[in-house]
C-alpha positions, 0 to 999 in steps of 0.5 A, spaced: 489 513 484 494 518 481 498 518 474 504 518 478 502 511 482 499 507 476 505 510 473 510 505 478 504 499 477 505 499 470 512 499 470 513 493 475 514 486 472 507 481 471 509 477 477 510 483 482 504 486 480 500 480 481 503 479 488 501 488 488 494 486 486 493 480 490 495 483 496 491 490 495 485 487 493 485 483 500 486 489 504 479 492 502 475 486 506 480 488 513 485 494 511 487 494 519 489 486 520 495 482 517 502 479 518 506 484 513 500 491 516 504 496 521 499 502 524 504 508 522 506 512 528 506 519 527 501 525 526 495 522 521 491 516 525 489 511 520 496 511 516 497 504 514 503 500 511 503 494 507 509 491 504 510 486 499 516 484 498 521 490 498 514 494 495 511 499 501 504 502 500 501 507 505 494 508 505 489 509 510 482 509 512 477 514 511 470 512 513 471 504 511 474 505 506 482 505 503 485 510 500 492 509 496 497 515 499 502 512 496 506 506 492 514 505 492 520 501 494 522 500 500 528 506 500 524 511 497 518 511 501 520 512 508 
């Protein structure tokens, strides 16, 4: 993870980065399936969106494995 996102992490209360944490740990087991995951449309394949509350967090999928693009609220991340 970047400086920039690790920053943003740090600066959310214990509960919300719980629940952050929570959720990113369980997209390593299924990273394309889940009730609050959208395939993003556009140019990349294998762009992903996982919300969580008002927090967005775009990833996508490199040889089974996820690769955190970006973390941030709802109104700043699209």
């Amino acid at each position: 993870m970047t400086s920039r996102l690790e920053k943003f992490i740090k600066s959310l209360d214990k509960k919300t980065k719980d629940r952050l944490k929570k959720k990113l740990n369980s997209i390593k087991s299924n990273p394309r399936k889940g009730a609050n995951i959208k395939r993003l449309q556009g140019a990349e394949k294998d762009l992903y969106r996982l919300r969580t509350g008002k927090i967005r967090v775009i990833y996508k999928i490199v040889k089974n494995e996820v690769q955190i693009i970006d973390i941030d609220y709802r109104g700043n991340i699209y």
